[in-house]
Backbone atoms as SQL, in Angstrom:
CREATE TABLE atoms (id INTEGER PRIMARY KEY, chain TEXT, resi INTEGER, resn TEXT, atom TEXT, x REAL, y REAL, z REAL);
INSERT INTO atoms VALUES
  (1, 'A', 1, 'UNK', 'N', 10.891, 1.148, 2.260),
  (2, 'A', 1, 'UNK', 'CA', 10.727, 0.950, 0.849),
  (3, 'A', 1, 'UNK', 'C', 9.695, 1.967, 0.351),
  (4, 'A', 2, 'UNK', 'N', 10.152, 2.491, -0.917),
  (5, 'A', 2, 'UNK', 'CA', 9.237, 3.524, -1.385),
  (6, 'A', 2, 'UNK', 'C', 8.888, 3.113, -2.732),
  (7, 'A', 3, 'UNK', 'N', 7.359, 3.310, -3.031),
  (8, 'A', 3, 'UNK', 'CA', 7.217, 2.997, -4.236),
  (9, 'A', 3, 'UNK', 'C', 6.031, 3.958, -5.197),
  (10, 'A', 4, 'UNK', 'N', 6.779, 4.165, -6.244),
  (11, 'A', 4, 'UNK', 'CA', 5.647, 5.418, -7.045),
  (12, 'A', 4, 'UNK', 'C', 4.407, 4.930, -7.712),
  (13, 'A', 5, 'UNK', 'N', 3.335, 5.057, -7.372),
  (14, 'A', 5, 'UNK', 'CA', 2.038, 4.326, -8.378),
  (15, 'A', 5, 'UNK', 'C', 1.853, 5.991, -9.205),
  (16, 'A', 6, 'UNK', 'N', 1.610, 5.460, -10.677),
  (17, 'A', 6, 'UNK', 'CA', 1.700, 6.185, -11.651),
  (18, 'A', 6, 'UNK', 'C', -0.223, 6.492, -12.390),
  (19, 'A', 7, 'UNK', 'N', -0.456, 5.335, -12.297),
  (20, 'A', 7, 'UNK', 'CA', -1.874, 5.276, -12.694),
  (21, 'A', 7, 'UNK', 'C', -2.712, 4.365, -11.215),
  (22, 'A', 8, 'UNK', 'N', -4.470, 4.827, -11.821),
  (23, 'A', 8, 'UNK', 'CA', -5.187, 4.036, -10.841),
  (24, 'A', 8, 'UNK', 'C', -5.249, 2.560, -11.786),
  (25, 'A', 9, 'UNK', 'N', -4.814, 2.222, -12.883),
  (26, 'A', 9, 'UNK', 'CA', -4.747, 0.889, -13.079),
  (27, 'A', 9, 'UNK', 'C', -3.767, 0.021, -12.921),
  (28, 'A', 10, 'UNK', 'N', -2.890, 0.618, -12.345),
  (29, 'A', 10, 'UNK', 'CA', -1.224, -0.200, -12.437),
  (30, 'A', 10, 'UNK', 'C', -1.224, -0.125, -10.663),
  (31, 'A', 11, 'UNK', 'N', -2.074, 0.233, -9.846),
  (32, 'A', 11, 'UNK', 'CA', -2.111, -0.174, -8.925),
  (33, 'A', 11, 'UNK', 'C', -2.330, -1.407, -8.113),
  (34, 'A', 12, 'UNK', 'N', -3.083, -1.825, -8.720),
  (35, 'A', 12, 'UNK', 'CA', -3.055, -3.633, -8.048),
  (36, 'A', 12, 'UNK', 'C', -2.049, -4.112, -8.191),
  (37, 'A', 13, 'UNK', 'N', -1.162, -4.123, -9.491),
  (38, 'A', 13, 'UNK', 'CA', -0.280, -5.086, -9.715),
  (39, 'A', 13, 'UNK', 'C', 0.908, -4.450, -9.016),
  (40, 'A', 14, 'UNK', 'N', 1.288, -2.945, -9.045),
  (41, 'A', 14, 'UNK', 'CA', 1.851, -2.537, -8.042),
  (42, 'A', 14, 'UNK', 'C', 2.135, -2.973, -6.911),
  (43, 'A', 15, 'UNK', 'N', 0.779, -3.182, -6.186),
  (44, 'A', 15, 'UNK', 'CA', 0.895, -3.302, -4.768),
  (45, 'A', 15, 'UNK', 'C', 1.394, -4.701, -4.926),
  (46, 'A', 16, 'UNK', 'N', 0.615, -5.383, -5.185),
  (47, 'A', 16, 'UNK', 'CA', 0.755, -7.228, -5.344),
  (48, 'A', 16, 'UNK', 'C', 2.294, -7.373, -5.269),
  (49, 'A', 17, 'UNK', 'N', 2.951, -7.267, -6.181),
  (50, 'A', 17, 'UNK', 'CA', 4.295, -6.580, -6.643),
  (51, 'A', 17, 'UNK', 'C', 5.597, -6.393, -5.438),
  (52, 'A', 18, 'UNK', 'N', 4.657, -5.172, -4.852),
  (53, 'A', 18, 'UNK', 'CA', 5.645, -4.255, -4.069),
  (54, 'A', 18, 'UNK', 'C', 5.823, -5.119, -2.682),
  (55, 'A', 19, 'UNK', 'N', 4.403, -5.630, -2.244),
  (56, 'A', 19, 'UNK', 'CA', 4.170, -6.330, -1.046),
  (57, 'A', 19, 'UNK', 'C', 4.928, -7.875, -1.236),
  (58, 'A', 20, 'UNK', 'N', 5.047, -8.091, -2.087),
  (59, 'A', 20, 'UNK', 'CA', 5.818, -9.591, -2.260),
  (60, 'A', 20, 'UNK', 'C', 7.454, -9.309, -1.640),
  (61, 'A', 21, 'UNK', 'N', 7.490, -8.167, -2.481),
  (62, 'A', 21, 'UNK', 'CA', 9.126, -7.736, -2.533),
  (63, 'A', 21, 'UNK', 'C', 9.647, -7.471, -1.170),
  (64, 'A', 22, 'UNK', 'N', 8.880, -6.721, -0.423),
  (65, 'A', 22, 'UNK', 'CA', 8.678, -6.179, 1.220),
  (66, 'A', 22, 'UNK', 'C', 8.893, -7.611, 1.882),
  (67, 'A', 23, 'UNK', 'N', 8.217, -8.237, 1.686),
  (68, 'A', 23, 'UNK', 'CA', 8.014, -9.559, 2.473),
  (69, 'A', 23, 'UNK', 'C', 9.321, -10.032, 2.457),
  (70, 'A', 24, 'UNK', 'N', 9.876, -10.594, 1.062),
  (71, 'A', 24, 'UNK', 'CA', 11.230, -11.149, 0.442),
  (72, 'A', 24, 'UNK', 'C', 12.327, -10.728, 1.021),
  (73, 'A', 25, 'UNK', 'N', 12.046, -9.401, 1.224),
  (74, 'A', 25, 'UNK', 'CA', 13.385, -8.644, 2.149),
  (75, 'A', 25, 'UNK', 'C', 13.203, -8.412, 3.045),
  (76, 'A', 26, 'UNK', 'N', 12.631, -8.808, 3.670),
  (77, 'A', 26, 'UNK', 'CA', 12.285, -8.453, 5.153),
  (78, 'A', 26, 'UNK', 'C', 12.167, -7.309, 6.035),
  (79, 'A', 27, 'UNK', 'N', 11.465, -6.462, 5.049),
  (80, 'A', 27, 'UNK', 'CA', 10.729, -4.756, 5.287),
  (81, 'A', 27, 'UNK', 'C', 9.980, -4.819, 5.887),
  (82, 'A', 28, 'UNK', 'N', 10.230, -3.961, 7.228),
  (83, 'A', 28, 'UNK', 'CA', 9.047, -3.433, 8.204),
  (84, 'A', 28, 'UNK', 'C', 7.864, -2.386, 7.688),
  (85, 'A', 29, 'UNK', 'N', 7.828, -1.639, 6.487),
  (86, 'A', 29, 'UNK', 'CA', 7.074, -1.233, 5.859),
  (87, 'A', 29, 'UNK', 'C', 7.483, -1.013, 4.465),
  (88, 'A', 30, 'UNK', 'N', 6.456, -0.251, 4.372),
  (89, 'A', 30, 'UNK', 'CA', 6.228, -0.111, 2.685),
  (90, 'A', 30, 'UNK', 'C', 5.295, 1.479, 2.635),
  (91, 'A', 31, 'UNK', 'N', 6.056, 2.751, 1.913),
  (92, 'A', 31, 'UNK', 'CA', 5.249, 3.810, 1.143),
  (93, 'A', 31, 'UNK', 'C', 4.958, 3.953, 0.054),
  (94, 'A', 32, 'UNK', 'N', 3.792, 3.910, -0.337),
  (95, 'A', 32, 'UNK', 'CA', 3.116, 4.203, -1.732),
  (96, 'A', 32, 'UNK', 'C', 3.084, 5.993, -2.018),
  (97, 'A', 33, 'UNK', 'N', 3.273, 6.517, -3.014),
  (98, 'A', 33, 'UNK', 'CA', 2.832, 8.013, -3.234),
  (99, 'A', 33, 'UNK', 'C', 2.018, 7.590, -4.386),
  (100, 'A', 34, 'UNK', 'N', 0.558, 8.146, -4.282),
  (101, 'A', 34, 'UNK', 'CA', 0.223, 7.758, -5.799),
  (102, 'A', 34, 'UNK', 'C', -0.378, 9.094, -6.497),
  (103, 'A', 35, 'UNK', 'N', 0.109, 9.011, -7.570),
  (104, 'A', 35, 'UNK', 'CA', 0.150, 9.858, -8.196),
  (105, 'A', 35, 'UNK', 'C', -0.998, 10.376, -9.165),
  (106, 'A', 36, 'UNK', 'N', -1.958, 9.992, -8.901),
  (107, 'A', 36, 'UNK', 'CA', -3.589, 10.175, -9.210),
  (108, 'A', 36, 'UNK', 'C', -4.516, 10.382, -8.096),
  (109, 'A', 37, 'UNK', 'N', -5.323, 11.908, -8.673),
  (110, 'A', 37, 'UNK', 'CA', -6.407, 12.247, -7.707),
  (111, 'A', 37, 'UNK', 'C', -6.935, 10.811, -7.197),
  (112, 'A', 38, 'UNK', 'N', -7.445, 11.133, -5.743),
  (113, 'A', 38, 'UNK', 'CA', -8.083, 9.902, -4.991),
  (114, 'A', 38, 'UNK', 'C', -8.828, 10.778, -4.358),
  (115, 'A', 39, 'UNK', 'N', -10.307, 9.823, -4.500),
  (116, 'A', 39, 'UNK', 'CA', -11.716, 10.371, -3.381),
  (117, 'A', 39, 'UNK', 'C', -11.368, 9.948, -2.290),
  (118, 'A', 40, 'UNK', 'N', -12.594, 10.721, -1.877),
  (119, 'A', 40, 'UNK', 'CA', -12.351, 10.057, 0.053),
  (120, 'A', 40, 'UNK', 'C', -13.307, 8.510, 0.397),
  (121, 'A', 41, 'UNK', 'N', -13.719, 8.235, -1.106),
  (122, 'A', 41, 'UNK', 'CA', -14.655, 7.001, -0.843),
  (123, 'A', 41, 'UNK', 'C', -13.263, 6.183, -1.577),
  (124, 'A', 42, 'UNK', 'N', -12.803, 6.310, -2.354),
  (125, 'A', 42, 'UNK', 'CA', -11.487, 5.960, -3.204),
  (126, 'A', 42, 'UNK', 'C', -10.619, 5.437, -2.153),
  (127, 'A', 43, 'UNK', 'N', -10.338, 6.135, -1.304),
  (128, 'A', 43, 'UNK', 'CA', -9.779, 5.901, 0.014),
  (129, 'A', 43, 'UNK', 'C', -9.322, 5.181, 0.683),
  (130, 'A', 44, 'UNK', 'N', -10.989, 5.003, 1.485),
  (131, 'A', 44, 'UNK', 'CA', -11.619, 3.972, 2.181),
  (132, 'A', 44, 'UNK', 'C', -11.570, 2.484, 1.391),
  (133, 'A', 45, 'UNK', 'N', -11.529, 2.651, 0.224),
  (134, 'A', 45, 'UNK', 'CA', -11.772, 1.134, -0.646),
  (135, 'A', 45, 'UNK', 'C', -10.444, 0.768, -0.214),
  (136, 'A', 46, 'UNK', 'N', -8.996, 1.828, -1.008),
  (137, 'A', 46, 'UNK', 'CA', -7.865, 0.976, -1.110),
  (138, 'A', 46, 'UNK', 'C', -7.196, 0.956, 0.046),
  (139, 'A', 47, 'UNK', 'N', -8.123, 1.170, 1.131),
  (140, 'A', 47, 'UNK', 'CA', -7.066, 0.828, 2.628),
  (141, 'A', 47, 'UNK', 'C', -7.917, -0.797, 2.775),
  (142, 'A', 48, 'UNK', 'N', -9.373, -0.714, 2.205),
  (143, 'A', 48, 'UNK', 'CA', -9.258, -2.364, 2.523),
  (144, 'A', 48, 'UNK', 'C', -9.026, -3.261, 1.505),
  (145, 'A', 49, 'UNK', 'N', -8.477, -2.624, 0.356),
  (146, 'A', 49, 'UNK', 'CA', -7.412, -3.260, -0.509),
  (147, 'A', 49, 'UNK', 'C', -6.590, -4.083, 0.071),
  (148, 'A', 50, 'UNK', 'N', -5.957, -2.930, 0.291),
  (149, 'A', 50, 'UNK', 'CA', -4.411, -3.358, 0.898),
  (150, 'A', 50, 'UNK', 'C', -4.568, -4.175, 2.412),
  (151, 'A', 51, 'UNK', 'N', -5.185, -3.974, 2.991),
  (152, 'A', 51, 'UNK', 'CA', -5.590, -5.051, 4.397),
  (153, 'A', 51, 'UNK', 'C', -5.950, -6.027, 3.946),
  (154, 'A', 52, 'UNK', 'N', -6.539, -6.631, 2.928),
  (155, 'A', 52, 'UNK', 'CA', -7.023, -7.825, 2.232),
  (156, 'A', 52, 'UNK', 'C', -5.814, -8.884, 2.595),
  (157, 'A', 53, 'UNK', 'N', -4.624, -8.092, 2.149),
  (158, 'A', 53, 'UNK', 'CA', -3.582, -8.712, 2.370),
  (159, 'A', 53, 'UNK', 'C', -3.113, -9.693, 3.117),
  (160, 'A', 54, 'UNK', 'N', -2.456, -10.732, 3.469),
  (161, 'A', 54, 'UNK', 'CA', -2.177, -11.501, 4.690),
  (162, 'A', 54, 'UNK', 'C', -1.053, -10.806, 5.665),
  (163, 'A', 55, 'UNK', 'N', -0.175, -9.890, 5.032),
  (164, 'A', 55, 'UNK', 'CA', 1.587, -9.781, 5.012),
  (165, 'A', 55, 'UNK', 'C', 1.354, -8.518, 5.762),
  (166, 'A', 56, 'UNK', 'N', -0.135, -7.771, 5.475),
  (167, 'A', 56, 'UNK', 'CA', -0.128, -6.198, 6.367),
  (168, 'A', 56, 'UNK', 'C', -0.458, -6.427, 7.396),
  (169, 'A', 57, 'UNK', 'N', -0.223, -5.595, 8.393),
  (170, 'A', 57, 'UNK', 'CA', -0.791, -5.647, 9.514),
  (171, 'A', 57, 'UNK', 'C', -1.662, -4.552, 9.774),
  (172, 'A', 58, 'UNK', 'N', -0.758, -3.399, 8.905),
  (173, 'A', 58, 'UNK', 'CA', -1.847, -1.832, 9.216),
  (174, 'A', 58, 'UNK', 'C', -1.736, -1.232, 8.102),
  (175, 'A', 59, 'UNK', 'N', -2.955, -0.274, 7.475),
  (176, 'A', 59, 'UNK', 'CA', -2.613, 0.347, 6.197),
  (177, 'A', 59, 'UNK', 'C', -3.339, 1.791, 7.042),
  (178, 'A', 60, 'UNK', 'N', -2.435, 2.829, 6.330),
  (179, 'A', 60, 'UNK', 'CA', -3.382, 4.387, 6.873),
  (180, 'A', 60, 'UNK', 'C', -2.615, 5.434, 5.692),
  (181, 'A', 61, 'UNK', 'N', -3.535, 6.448, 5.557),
  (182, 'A', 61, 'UNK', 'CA', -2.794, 7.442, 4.717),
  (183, 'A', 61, 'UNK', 'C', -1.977, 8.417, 5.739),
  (184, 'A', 62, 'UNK', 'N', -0.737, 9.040, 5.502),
  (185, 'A', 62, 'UNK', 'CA', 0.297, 9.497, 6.269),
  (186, 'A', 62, 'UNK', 'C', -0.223, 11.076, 5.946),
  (187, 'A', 63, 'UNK', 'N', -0.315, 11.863, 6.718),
  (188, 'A', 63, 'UNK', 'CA', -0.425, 13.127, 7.052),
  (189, 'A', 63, 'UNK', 'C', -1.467, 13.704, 6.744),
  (190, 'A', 64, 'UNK', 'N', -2.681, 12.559, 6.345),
  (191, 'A', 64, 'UNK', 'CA', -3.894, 13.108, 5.922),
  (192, 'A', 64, 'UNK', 'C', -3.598, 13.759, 4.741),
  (193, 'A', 65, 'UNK', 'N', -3.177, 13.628, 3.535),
  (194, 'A', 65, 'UNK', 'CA', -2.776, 13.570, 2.488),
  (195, 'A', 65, 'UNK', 'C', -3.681, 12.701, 1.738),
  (196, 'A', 66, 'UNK', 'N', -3.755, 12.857, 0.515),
  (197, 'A', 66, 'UNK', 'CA', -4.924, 12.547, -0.783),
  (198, 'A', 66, 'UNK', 'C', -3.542, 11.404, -1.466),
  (199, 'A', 67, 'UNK', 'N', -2.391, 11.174, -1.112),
  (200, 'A', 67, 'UNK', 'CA', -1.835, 10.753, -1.907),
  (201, 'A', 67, 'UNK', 'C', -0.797, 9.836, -1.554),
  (202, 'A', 68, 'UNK', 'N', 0.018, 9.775, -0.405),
  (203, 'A', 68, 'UNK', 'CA', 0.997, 9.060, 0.307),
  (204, 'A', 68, 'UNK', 'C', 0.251, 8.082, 1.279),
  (205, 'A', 69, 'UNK', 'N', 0.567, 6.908, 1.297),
  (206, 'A', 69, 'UNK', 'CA', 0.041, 5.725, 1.627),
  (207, 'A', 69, 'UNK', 'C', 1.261, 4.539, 2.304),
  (208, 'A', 70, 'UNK', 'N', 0.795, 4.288, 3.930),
  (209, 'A', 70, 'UNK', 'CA', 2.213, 3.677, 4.071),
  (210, 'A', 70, 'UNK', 'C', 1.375, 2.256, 4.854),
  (211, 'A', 71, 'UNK', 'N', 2.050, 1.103, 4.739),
  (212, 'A', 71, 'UNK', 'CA', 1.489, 0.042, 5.188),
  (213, 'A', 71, 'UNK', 'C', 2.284, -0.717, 6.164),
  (214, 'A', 72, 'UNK', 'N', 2.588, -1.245, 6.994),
  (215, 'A', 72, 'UNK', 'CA', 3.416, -1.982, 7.943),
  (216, 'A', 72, 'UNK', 'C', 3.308, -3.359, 7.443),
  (217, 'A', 73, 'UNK', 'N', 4.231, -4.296, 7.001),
  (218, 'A', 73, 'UNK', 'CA', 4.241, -5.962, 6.625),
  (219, 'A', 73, 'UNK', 'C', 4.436, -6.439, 8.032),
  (220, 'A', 74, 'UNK', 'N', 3.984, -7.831, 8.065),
  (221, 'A', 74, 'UNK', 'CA', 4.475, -9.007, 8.722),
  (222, 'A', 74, 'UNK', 'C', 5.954, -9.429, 8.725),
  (223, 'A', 75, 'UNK', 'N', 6.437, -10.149, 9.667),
  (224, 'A', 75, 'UNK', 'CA', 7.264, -11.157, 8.870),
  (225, 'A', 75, 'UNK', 'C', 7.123, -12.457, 8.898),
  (226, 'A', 76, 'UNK', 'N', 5.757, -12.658, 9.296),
  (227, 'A', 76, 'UNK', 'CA', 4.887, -14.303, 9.066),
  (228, 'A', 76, 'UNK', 'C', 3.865, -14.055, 8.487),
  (229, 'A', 77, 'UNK', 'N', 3.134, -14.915, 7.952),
  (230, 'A', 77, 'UNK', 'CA', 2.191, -14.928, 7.227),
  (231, 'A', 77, 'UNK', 'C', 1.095, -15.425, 8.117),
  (232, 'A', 78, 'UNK', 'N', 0.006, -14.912, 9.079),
  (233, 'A', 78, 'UNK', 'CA', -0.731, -16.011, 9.665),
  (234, 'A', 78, 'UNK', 'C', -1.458, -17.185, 8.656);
């Protein structure tokens, strides 16, 4: 599953969103490209964003890239 984040504010609901949908269908992952500069402290925050999660198991940025973001789901919820 691929999904485009457009702004840094439409990202939460994005993810919230995208990760429900992943779950629902029973997706072994999920790619984000987002489409706004990101720091390297920026980063670090939204990988423990997205680990906050119950449904991830792993979040990392893919090729060391400022911008593509891929996460692995569950298919239980602990």
């Amino acid at each position: 599953m691929n999904t485009k984040i457009r702004s840094r504010t439409s990202f939460p609901r994005v993810l919230e969103e995208t990760l429900y949908q992943a779950y629902q269908e029973g997706k072994r992952s999920v790619d984000f490209l987002l489409l706004f500069p990101v720091t390297e402290q920026e980063r670090d925050q939204i990988i423990l964003q997205v680990k906050s999660y119950s449904v991830v198991l792993d979040a990392k940025w893919r090729f060391g890239t400022h911008c593509l973001y891929k996460t692995l789901t569950r298919k239980e919820i602990l």
